[in-house]
Structures are given as C-alpha cells and as structure tokens.
C-alpha positions as CSV (number, residue, x, y, z in Angstrom):
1,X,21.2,-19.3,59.8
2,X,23.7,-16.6,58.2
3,X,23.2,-14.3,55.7
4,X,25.3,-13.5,53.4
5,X,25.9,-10.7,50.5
6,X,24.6,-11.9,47.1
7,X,28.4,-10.9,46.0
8,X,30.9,-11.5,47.5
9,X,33.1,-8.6,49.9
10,X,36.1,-6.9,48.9
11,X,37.4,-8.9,52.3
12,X,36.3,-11.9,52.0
13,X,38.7,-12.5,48.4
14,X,42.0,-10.7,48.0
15,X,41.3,-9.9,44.3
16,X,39.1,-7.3,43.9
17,X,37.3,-9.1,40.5
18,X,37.3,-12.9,42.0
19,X,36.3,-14.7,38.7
20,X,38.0,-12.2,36.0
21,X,37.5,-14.7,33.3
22,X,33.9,-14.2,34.0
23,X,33.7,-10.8,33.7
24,X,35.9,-10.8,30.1
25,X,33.4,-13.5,28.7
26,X,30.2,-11.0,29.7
27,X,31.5,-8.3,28.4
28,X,32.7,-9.8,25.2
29,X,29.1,-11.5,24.4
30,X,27.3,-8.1,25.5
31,X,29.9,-6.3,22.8
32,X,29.0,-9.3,20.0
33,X,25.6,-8.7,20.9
34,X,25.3,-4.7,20.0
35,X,27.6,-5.4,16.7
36,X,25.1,-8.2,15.2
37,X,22.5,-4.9,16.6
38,X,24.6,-2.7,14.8
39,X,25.0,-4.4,11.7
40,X,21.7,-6.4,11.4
41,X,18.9,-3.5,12.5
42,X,19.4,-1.5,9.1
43,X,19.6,-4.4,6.8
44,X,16.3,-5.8,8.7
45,X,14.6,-2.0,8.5
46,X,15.6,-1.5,4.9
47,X,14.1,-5.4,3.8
48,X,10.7,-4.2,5.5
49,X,11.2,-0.4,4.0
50,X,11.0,-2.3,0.6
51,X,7.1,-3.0,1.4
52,X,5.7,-0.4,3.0
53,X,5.7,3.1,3.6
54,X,7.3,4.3,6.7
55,X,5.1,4.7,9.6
56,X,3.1,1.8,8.6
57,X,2.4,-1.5,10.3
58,X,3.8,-4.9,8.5
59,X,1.0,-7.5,8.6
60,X,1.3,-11.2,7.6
61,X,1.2,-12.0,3.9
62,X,-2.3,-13.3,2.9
63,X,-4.0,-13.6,0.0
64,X,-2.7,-13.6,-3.4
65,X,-1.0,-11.1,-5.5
66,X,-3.4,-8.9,-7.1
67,X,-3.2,-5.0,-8.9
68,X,-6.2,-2.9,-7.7
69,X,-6.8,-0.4,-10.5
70,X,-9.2,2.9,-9.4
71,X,-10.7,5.2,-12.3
72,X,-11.9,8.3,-11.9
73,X,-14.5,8.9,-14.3
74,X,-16.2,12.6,-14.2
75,X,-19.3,13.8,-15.0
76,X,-19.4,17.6,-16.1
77,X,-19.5,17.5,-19.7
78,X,-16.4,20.7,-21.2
79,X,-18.4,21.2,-24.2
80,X,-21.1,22.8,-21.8
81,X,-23.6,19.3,-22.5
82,X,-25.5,17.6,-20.2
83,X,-23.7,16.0,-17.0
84,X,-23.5,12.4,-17.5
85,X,-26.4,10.9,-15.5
86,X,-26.7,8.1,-12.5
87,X,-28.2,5.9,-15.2
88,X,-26.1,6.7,-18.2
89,X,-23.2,5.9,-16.2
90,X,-24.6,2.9,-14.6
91,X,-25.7,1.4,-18.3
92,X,-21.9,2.4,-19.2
93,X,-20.2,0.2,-16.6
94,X,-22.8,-3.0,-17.3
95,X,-21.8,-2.8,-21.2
96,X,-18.3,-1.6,-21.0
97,X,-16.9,-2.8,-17.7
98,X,-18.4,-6.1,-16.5
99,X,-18.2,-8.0,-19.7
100,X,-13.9,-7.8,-18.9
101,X,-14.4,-7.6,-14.8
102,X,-17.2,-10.4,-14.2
103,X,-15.9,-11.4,-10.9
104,X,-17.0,-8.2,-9.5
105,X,-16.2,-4.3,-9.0
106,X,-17.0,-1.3,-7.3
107,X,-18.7,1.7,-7.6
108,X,-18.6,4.8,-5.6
109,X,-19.8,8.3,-5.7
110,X,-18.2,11.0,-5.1
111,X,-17.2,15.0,-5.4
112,X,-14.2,15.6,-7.0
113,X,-12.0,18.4,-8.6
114,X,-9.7,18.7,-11.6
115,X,-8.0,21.4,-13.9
116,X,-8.7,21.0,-17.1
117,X,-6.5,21.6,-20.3
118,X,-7.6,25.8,-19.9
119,X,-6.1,25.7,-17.1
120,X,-10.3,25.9,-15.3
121,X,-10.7,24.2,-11.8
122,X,-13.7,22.2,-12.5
123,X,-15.8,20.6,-9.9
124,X,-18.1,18.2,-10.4
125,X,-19.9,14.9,-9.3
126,X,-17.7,11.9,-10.2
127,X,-17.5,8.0,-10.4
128,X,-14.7,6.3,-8.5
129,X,-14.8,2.5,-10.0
130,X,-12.3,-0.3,-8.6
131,X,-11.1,-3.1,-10.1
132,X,-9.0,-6.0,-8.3
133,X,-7.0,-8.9,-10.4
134,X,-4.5,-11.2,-10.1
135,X,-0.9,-10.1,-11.0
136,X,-1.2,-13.2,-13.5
137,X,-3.7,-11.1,-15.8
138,X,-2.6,-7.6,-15.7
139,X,-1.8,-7.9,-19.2
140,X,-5.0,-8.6,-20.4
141,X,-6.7,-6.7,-17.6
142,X,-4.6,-3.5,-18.6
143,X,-6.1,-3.7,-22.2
144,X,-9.3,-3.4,-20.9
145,X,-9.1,-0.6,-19.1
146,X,-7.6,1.3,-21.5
147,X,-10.5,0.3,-23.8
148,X,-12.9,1.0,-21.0
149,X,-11.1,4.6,-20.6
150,X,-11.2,5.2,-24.1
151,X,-14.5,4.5,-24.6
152,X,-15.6,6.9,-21.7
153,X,-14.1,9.2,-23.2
154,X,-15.3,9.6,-26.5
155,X,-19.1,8.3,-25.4
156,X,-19.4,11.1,-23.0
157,X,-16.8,14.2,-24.5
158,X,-14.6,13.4,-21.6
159,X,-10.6,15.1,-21.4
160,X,-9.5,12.2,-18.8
161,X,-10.3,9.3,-17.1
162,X,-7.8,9.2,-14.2
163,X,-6.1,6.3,-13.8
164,X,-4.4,4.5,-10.4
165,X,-2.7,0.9,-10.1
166,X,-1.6,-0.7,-6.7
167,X,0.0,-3.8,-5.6
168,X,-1.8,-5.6,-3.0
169,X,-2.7,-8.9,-1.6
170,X,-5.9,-10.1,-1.5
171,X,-8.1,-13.4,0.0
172,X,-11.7,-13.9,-0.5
C-alpha cells in the first residue's frame, strides 16, 4: 500500500493552486462570514444591553410581568419621640398595607442611614417592606403606596418613606 500526502505536491500538478476556484469560493464565504460578524454582533449585544445591565447573565423569560416596589420605612422619630416599635410597626403594615397587598409581602429588618433635611446623618433601625404586582395593576397598586407612604408618615412624624420600583418577572 502507498502513502500519499493529504495535499497534493508542488510536482505532482504544474499549477501551484490545483483547484483555484476552490480556494476563491473559501475565501469569499470565510469573508461573508466575518461581515454578517461584523454587522450582526453589535446589533445582537445592543438588543440584549436593552435588558440588563452589563456584566450580567441573560436568563430565559419566565413568569409574568410584575413591578417589585421596596419601602424604606425608618424608625427614629426627628421630633426626638419614641422610636417606632416592632409592634407599632407590625399593627401599621396589617391595617395599612395588607388590606391593598393581600396576596402577600415582605418584611425585613434592617440598619440603615439617611440625612435628613438639617443636613444630620441619622442612623437608625429601619423596615425594608416589598411589594410585587403585575404590570396590569400598577395603577391602582401605585395609589396605595402612596397612601401607605403618607400615612407612615404623618402616623409616626416621619420626613420620608423611601421609595424603589423595578421591573421584573415573576412565577409562583
């Protein structure tokens, strides 16, 4: 049996490219192929740059379109009163959340710090409470909060009650 080169020799043809229409064709789908790269890649990284912030991972979509809304509710009192209490606040969120959020929320504790309108850093134990919706109800959801800010507010001699709306997706 003979072995042979798996291309051909310079000898064994007299042209030095022996299929030269092959070669063209190669070269001309390799140079299609980096302009569709050229042209597509930015158009592709800008679609997925539209949802997410860079350096994050793309999943799937699942779930439905929802608005997650976070408050910030403090407890230091500026007029120098008592701090609002584990209990005063919890009786606060089952009269003036739940009634408008009955599908569920969460509460979380936390330490937080804010300056106030004298210009004071003031730290103090805070409420972080979190409210999903569907995008279908923000409208009326959005009253509520702002009636469940207000009323925080003025029940416990409050300057703020932050305020922080997403976008997401969410499945039960």
């Amino acid at each position: 049996m003979t072995s042979h080169p798996p291309w051909p020799s310079a000898s064994a043809t007299t042209s030095p490219h022996p299929h030269p229409h092959r070669a063209l064709r190669a070269r001309g789908a390799l140079a299609a192929t980096a302009c569709l790269l050229v042209v597509g890649a930015p158009t592709a990284y800008a679609t997925l740059a539209e949802d997410a912030p860079a350096g994050t991972v793309i999943a799937p979509a699942r779930g439905t379109p929802y608005i997650e809304t976070r408050l910030l509710f403090g407890t230091e009192r500026p007029d120098g009163g008592p701090a609002v209490t584990d209990a005063q606040f919890t009786a606060f969120v089952d009269r003036a959340v739940t009634p408008g959020f009955p599908d569920g929320l969460t509460v979380q504790e936390g330490r937080g710090q804010w300056r106030d309108a004298s210009g004071t850093i003031e730290k103090e134990r805070s409420y972080e409470l979190i409210l999903l919706y569907p995008v279908s109800s923000a409208a009326v959801s959005d009253r509520r909060i702002e009636e469940i800010r207000g009323d925080y507010r003025e029940e416990f001699a409050q300057e703020a009650v932050a305020r922080v709306d997403d976008r997401k997706r969410v499945d039960f």
